[in-house]
N, CA, C and O of each residue as an XYZ file, in Angstrom:
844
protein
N       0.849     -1.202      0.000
C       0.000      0.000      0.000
C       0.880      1.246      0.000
O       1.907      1.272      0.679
N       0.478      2.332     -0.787
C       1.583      3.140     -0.893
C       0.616      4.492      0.097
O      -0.592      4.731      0.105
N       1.527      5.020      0.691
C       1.766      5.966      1.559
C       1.213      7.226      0.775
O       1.463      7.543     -0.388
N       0.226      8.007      1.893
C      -0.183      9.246      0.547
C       0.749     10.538      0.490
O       0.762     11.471     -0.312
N       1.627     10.235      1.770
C       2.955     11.304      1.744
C       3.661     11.149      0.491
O       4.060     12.114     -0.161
N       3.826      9.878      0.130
C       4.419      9.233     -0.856
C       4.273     10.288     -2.701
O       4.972     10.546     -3.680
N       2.695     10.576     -2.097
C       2.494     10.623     -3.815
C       2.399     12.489     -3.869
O       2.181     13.204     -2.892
N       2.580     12.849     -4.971
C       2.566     14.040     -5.387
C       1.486     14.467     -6.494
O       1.675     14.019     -7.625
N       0.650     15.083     -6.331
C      -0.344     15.712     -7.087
C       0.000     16.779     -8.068
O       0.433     17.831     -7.597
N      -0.140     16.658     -9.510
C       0.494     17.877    -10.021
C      -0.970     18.273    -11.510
O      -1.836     17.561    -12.018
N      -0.546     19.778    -11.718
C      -1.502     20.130    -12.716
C      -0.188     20.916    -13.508
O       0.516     21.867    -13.166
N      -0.211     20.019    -14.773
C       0.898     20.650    -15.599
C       0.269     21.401    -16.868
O      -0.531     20.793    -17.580
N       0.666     22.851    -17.175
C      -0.112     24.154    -18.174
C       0.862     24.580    -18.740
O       2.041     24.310    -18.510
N       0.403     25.305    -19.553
C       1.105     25.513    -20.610
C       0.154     26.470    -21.703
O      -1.031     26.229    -21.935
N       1.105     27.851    -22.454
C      -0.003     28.476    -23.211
C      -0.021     28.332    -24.666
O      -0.717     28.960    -25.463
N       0.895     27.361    -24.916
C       0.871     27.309    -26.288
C      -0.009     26.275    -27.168
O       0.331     25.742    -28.224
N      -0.996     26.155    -26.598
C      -2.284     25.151    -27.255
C      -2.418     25.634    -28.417
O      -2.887     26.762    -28.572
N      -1.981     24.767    -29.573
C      -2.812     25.047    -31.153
C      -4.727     25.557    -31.582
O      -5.429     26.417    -32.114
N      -4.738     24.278    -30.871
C      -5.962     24.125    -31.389
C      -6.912     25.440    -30.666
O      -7.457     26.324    -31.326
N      -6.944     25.341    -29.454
C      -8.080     26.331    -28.869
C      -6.329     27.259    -27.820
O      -5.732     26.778    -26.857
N      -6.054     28.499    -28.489
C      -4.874     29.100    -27.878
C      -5.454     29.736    -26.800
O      -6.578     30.223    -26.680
N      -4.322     29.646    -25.866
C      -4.008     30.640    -24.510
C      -5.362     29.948    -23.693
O      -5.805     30.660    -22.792
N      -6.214     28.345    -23.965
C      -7.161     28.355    -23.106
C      -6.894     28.330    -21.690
O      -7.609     28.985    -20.931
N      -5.828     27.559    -21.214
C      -5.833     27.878    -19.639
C      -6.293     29.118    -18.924
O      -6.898     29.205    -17.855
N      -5.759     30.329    -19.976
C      -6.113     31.306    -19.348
C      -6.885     32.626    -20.559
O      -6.443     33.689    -20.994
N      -7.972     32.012    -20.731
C      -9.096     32.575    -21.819
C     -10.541     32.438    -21.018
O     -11.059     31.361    -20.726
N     -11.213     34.046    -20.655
C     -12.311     33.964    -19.954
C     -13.190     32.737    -20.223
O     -13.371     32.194    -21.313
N     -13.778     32.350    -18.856
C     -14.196     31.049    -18.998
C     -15.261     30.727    -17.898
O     -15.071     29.987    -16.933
N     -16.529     31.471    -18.227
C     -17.805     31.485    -17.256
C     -17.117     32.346    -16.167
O     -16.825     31.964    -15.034
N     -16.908     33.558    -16.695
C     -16.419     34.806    -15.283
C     -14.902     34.078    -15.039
O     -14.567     34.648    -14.001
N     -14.195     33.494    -15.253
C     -12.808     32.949    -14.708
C     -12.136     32.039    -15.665
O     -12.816     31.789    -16.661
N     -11.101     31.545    -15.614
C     -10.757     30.646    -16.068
C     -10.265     29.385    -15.664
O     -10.048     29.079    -14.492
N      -9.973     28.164    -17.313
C      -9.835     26.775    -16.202
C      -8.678     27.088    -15.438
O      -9.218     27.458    -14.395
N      -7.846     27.159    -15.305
C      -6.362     27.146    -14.109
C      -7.019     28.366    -12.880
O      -6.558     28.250    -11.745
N      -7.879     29.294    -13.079
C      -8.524     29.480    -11.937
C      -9.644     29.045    -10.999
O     -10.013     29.334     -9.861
N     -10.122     28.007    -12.236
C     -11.220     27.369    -11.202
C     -10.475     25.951    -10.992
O     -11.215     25.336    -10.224
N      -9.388     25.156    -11.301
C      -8.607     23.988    -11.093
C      -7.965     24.174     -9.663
O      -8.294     23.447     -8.726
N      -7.241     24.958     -9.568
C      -6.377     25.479     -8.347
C      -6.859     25.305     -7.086
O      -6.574     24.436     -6.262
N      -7.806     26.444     -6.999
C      -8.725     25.910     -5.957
C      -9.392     24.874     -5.100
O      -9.452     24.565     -3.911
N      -9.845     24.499     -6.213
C     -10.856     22.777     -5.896
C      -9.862     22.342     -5.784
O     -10.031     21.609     -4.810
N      -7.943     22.135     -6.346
C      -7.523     21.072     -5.610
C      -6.845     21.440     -3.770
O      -6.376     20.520     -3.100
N      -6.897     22.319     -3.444
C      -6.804     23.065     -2.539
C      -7.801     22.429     -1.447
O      -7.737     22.539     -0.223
N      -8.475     21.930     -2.009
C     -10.237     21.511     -1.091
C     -10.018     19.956     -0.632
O     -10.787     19.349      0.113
N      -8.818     19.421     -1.217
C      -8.957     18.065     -1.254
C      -8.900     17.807      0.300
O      -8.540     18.576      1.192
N      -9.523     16.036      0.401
C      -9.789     15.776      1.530
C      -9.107     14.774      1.664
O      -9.596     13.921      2.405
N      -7.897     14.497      1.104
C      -7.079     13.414      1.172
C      -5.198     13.716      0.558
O      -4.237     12.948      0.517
N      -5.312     14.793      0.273
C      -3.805     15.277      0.300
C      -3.411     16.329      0.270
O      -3.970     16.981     -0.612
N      -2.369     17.106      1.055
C      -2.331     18.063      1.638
C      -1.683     19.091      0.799
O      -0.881     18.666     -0.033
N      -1.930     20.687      0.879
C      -1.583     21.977      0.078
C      -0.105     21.250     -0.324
O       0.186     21.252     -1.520
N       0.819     20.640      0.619
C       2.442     20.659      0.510
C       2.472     19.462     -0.826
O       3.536     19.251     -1.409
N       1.474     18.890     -1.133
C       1.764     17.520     -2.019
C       1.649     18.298     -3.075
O       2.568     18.056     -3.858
N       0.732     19.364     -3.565
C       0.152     19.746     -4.934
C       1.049     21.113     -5.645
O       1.427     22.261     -5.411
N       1.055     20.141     -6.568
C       2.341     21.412     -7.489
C       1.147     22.032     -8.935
O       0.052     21.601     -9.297
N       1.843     22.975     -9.349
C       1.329     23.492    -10.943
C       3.135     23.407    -11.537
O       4.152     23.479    -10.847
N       3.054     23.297    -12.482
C       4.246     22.581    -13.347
C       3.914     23.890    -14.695
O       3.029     23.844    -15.549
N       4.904     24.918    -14.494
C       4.309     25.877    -15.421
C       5.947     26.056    -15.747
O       6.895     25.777    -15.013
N       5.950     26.662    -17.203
C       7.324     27.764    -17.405
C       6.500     29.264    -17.528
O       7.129     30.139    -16.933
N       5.535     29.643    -18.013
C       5.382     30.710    -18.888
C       4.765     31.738    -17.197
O       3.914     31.367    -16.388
N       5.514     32.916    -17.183
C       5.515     33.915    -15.868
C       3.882     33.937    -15.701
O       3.390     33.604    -14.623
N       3.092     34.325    -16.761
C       1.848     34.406    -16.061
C       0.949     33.373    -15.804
O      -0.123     33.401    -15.199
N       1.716     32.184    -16.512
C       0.697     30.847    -15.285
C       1.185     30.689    -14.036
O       0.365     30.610    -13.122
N       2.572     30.613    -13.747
C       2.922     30.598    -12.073
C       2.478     31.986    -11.647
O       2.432     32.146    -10.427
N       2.153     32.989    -12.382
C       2.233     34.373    -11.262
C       0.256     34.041    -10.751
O      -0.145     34.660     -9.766
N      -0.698     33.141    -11.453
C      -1.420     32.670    -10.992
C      -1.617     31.710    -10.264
O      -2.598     31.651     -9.522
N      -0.868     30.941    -10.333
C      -0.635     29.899     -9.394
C       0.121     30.352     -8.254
O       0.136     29.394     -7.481
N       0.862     31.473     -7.664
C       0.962     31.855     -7.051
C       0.319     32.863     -6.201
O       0.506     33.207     -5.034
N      -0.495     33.236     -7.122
C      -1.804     34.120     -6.314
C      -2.820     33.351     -5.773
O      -3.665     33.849     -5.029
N      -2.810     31.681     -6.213
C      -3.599     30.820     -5.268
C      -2.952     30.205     -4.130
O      -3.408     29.327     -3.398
N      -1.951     30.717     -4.084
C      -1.014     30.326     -2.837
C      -0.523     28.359     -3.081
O      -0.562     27.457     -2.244
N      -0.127     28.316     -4.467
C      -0.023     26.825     -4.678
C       1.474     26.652     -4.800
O       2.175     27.659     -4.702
N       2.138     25.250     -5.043
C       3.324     25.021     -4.999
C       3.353     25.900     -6.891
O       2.375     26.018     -7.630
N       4.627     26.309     -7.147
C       4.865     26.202     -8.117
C       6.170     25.387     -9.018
O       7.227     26.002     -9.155
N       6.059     24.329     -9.465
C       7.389     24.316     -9.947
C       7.352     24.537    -11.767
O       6.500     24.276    -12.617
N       8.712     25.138    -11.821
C       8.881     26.026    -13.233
C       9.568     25.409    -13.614
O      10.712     25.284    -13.175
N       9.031     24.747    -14.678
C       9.245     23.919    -16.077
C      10.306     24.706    -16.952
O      10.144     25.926    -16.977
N      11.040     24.348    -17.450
C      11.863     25.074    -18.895
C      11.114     25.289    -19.983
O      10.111     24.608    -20.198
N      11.545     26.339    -20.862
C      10.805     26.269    -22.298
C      10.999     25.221    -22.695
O       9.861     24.757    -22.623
N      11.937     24.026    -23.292
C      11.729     23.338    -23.898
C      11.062     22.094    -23.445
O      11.001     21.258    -24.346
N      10.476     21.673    -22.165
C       9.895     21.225    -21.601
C       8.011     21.600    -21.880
O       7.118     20.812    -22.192
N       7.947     23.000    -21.631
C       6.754     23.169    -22.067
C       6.263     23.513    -23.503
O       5.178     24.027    -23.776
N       7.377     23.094    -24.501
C       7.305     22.942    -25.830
C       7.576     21.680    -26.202
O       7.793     21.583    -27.410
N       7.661     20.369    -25.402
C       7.823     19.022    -25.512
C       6.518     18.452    -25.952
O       5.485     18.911    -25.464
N       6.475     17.509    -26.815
C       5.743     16.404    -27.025
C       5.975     15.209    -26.538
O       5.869     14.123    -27.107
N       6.216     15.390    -25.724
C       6.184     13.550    -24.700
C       7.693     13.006    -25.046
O       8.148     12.095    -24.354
N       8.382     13.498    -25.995
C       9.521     12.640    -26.029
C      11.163     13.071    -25.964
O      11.511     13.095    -27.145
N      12.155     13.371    -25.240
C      11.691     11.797    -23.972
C      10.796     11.849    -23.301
O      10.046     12.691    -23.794
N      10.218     11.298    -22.095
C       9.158     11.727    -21.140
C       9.870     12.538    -19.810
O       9.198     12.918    -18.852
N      11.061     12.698    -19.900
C      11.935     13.004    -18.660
C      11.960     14.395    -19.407
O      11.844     15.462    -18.803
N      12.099     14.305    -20.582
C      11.770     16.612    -20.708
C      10.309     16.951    -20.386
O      10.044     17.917    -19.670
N       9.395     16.192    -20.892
C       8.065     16.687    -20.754
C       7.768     16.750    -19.072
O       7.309     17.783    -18.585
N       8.060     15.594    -18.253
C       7.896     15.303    -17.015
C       9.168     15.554    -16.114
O       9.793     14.708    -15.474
N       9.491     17.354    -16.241
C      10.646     17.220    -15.741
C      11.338     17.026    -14.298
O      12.432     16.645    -13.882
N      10.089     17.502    -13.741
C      10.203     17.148    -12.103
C      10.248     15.634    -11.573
O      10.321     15.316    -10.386
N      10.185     14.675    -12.770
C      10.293     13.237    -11.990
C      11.106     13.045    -11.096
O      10.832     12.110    -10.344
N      12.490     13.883    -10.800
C      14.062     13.425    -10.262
C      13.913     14.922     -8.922
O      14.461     14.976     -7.821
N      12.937     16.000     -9.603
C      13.773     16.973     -8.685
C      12.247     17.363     -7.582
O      12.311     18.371     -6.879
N      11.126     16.587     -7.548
C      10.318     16.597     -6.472
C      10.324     15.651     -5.768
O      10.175     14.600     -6.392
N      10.490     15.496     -4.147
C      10.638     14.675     -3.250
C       9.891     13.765     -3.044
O       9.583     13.602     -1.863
N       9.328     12.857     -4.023
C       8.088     11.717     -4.028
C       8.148     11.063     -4.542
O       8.601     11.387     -5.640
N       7.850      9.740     -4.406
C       8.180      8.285     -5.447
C       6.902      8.285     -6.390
O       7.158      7.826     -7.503
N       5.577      8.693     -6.208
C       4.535      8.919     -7.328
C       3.463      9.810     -7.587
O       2.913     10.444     -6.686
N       3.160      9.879     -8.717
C       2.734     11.479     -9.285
C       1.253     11.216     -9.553
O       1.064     10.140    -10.121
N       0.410     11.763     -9.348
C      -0.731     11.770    -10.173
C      -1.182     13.210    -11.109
O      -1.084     14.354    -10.664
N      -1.523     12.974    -12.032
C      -1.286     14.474    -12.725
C      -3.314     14.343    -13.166
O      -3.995     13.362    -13.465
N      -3.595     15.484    -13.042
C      -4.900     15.979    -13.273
C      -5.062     17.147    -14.549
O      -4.265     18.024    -14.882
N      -6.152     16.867    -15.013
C      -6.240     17.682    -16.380
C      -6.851     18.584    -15.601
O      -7.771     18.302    -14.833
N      -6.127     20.283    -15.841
C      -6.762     21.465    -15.546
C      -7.899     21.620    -16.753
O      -8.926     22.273    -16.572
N      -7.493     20.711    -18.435
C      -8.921     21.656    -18.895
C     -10.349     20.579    -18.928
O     -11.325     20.560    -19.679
N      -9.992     19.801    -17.857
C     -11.322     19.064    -17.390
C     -12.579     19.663    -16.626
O     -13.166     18.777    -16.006
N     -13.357     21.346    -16.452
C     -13.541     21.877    -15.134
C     -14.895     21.566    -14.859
O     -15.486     22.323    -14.089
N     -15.759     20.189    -15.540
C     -16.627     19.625    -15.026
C     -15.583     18.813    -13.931
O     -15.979     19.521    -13.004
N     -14.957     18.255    -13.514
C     -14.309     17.738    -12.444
C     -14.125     18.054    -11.222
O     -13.674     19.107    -10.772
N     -14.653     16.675    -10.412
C     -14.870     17.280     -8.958
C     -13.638     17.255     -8.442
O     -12.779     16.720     -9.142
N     -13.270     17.760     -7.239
C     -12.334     17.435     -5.889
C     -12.871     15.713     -5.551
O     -12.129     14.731     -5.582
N     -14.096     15.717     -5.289
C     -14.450     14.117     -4.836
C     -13.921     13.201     -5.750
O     -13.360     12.144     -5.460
N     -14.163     13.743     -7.087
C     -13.642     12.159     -7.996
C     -12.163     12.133     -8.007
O     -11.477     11.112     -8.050
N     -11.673     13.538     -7.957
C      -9.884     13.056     -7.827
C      -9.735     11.933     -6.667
O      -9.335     10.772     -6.748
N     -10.383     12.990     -5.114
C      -9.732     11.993     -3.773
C     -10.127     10.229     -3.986
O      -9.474      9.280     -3.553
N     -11.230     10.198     -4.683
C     -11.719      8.920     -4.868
C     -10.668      8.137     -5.703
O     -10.501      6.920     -5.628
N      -9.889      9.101     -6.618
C      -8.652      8.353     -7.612
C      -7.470      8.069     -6.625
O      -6.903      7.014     -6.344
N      -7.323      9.078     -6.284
C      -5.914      8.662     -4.873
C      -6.372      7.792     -4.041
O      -5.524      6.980     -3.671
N      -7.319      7.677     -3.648
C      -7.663      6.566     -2.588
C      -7.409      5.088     -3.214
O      -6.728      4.101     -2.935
N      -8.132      5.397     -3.995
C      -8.012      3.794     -5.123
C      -6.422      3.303     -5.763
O      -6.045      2.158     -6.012
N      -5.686      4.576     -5.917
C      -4.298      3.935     -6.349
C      -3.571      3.709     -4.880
O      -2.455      3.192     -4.847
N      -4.225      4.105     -3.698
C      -2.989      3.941     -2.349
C      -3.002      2.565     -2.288
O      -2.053      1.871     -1.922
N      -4.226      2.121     -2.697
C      -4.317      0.320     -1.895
C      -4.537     -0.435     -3.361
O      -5.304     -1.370     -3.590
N      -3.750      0.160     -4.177
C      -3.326     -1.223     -5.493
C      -1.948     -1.077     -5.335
O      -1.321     -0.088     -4.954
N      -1.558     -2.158     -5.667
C       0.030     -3.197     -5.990
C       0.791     -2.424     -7.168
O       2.006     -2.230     -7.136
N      -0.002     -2.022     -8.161
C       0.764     -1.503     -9.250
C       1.010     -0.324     -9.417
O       0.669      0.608     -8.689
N       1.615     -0.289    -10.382
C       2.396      1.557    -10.353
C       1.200      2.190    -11.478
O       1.555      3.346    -11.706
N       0.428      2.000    -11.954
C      -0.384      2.718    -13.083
C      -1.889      2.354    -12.617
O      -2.405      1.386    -12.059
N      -2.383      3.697    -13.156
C      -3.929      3.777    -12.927
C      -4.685      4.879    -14.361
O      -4.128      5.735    -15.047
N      -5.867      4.472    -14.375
C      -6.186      5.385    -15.855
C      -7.203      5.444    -15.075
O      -7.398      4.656    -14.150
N      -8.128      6.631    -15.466
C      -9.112      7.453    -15.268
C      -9.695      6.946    -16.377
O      -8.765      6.988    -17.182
N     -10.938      6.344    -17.138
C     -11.454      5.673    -18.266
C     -12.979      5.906    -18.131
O     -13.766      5.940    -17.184
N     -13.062      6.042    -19.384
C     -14.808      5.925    -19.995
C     -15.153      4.612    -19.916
O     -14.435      3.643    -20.160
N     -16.084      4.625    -19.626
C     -16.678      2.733    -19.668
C     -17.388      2.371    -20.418
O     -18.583      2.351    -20.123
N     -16.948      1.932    -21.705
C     -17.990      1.259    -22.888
C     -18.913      0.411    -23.038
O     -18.915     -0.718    -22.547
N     -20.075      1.071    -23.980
C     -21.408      0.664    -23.803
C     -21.110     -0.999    -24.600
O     -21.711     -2.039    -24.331
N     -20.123     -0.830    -25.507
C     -20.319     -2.001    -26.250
C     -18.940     -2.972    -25.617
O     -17.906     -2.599    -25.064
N     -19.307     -3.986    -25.876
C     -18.070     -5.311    -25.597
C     -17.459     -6.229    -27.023
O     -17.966     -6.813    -27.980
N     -16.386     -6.015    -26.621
C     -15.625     -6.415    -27.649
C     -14.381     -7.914    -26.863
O     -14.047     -8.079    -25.690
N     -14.032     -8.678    -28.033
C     -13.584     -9.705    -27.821
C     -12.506     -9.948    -28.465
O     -12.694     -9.691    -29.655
N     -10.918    -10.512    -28.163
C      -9.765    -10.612    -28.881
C     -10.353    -11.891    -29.754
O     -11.459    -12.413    -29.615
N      -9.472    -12.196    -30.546
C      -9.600    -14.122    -31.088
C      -9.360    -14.882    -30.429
O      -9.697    -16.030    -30.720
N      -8.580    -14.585    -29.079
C      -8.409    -15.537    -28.173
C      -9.719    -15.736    -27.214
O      -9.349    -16.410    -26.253
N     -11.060    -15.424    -27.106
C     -11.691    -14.718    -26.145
C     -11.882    -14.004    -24.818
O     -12.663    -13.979    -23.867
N     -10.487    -13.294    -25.356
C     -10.451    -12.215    -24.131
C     -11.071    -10.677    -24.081
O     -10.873     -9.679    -24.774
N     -11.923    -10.961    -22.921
C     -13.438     -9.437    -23.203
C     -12.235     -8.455    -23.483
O     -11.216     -8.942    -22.995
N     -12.026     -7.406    -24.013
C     -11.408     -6.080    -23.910
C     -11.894     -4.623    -24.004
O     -11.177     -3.657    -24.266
N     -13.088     -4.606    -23.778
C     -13.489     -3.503    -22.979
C     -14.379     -3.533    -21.587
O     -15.599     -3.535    -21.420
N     -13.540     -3.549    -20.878
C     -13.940     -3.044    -19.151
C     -13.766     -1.823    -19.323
O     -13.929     -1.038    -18.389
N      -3.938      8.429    -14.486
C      -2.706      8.723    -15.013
C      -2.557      9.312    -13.942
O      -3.076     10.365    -13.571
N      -1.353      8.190    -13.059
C      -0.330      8.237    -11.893
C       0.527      7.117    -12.164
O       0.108      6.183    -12.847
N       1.880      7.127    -11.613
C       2.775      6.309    -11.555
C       3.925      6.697    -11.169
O       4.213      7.887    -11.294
N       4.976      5.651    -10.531
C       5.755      5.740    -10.438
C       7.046      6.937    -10.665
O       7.902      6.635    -11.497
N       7.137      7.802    -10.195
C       8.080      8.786    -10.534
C       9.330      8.642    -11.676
O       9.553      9.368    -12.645
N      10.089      7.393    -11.188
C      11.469      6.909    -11.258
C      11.377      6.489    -13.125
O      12.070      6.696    -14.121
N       9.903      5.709    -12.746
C       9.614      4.926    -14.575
C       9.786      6.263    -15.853
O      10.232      6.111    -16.990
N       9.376      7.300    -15.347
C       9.941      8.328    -16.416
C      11.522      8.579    -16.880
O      11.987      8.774    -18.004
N      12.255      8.487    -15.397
C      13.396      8.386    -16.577
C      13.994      6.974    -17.046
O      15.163      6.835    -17.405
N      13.122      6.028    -17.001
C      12.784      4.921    -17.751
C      12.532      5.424    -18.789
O      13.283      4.738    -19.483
N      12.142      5.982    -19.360
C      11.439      6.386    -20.361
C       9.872      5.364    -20.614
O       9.464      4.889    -21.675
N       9.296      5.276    -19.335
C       7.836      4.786    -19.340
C       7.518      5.677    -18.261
O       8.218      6.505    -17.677
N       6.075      5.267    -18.085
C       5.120      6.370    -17.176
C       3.882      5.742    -16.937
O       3.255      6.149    -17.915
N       3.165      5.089    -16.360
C       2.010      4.603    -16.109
C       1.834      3.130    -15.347
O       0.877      2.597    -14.786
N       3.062      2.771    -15.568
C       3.243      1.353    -15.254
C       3.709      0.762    -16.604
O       4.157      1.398    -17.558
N       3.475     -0.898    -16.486
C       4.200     -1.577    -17.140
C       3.159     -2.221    -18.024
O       2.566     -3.062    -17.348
N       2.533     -2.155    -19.687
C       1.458     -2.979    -19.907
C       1.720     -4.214    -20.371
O       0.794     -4.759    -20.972
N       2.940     -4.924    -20.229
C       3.410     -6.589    -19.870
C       3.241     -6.873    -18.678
O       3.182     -8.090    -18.501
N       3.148     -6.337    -17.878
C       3.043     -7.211    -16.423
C       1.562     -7.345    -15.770
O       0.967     -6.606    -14.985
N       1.317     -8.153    -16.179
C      -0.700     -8.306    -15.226
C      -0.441     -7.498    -13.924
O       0.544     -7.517    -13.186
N      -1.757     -6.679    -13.833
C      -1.864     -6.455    -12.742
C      -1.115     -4.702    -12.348
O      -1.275     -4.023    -11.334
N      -0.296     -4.405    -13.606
C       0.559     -2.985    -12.945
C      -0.285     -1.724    -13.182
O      -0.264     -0.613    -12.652
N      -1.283     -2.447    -14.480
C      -1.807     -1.036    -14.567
C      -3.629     -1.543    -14.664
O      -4.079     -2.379    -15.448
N      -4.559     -0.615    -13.447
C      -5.492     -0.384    -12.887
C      -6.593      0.318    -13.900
O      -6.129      1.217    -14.600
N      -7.593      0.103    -14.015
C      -8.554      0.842    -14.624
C      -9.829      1.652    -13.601
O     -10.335      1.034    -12.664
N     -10.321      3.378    -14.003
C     -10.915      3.934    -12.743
C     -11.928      4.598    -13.979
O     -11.596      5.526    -14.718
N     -12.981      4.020    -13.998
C     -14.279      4.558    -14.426
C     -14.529      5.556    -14.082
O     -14.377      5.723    -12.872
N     -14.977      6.620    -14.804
C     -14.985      7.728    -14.754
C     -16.593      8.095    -15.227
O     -17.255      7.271    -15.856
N     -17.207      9.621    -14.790
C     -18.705      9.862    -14.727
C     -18.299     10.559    -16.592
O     -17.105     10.773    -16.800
N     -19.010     10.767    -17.433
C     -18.404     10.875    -19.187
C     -18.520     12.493    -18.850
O     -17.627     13.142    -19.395
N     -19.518     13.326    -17.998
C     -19.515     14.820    -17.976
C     -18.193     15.374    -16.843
O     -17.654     16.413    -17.226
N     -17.775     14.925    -15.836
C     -16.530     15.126    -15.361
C     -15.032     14.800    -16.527
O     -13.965     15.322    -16.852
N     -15.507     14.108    -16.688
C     -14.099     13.712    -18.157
C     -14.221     14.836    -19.276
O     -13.105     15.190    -19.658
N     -14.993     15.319    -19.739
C     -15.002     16.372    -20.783
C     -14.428     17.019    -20.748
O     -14.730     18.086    -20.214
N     -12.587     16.684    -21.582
C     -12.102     17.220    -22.247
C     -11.907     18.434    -22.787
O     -12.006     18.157    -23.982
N     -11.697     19.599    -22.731
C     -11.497     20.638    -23.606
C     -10.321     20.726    -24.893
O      -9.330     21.265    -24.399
N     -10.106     20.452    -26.114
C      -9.106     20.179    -27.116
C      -9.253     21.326    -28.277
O      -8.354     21.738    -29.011
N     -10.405     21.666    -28.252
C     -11.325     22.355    -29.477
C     -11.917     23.458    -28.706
O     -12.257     23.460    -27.523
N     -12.000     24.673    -29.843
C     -13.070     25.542    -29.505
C     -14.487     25.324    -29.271
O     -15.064     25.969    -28.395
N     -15.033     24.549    -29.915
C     -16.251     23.697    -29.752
C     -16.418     23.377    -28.016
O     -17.197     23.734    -27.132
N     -15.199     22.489    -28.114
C     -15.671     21.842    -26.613
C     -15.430     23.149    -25.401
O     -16.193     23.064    -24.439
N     -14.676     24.048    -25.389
C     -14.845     25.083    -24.595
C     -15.783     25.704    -24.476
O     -16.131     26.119    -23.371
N     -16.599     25.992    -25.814
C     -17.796     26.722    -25.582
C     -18.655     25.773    -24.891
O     -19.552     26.299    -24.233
N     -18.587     24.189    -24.876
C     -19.674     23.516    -24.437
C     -19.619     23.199    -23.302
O     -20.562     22.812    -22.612
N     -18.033     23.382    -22.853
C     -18.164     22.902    -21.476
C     -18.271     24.171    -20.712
O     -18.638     24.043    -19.544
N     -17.996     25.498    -21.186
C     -18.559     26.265    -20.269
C     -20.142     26.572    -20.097
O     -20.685     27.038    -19.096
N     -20.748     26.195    -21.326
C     -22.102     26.441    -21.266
C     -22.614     25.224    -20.242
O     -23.742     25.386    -19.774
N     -21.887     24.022    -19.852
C     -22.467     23.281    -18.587
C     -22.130     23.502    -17.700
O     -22.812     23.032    -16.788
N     -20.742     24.442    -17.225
C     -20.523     25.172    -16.219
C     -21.120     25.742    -15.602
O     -21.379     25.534    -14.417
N     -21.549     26.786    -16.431
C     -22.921     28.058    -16.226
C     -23.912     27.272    -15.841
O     -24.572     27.530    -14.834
N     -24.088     26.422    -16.453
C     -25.638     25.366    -16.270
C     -25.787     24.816    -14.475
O     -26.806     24.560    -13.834
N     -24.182     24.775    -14.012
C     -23.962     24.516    -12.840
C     -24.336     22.557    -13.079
O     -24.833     21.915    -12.154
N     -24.032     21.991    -14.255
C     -24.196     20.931    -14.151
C     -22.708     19.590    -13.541
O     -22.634     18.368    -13.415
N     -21.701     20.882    -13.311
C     -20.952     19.967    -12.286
C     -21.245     19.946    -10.951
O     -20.309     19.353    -10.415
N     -22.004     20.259    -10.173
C     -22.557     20.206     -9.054
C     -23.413     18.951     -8.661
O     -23.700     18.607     -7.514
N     -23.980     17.960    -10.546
C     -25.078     17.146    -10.428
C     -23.715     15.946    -10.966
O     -24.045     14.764    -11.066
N     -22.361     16.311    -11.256
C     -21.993     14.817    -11.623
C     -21.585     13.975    -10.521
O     -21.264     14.368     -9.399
N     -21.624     12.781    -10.936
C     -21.491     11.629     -9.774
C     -20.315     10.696    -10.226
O     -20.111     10.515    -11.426
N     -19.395      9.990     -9.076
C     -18.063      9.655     -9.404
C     -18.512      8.328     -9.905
O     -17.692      7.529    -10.359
């Protein structure tokens, strides 16, 4: 069972989004997502202000994250201009924050509760393996040729400069699956989906999702 001192909570931003630019910080129902993210993780009921970092380079996402009184650690430019590869530039704090495992949370998720995170940390303290996914749960079932059914992000610190991150998907058992409510998961990628998820914001329909 892993220790919740153990694990480190992080929300990693960045303003150079193609698709929908500068959304972290683009009015967003009176505020924005990295101002309404911050907070709620601030609220948690299972790990403390000292565990939770924002993982920023660019001055005016930490100078907000510092006006929420949060950890900040400051990423390099070429880190927050990384595409995943290696995973030790993108994930550069694996070596230089004091914790053996990370769970990282999407800031442009802001149907997302505080409850369904603590409910995710709770669930990875008392599994065996180093990986856990946050997942949609499909309506339909599907089957390999072998007949194996096949439809039913934290890990290990160290596995990044492995150059892996989630666990191991050869070893049964390392990596965990965590059903998720489909209106807390909504994504922001697109202008589309910003306008839609703030129009359920406003709607106050994260108040009605369930973990």
């Amino acid at each position: 069972m892993k220790q919740i001192g153990e694990i480190a909570v992080i929300i990693q931003a960045r303003l150079g989004s193609e698709r929908t630019p500068r959304k972290m910080t683009r009015p967003f129902a009176g505020s924005s997502l990295l101002d309404i993210a911050l907070p709620k993780m601030l609220c948690s009921a299972v790990f403390y202000p000292e565990q939770f970092f924002l993982a920023v380079h660019e001055e005016e996402l930490a100078g907000i994250g510092s006006r929420h009184g949060v950890n900040v650690f400051r990423r390099s430019e070429c880190s927050a201009r990384s595409e995943g590869k290696p995973l030790s530039e993108l994930y550069e704090w694996w070596d230089q924050l004091p914790f053996t495992y990370a769970v990282l949370v999407n800031a442009c998720a802001p149907l997302l509760r505080i409850a369904t995170v603590d409910a995710f940390i709770d669930h990875y303290r008392t599994m065996d393996g180093d990986g856990l996914f946050g997942v949609l749960e499909k309506r339909d079932y599907f089957w390999n040729v072998d007949g194996v059914l096949l439809t039913s992000s934290p890990g290990r610190m160290a596995a990044i400069g492995e150059g892996r991150w989630m666990g191991n998907l050869d070893e049964p058992g390392d990596i965990e699956l965590f059903p998720m409510n489909h209106l807390e998961a909504f994504d922001i990628d697109y202008p589309w989906q910003f306008e839609a998820a703030e129009a359920l914001y406003r709607a106050g329909i994260v108040a009605q999702a369930s973990v």
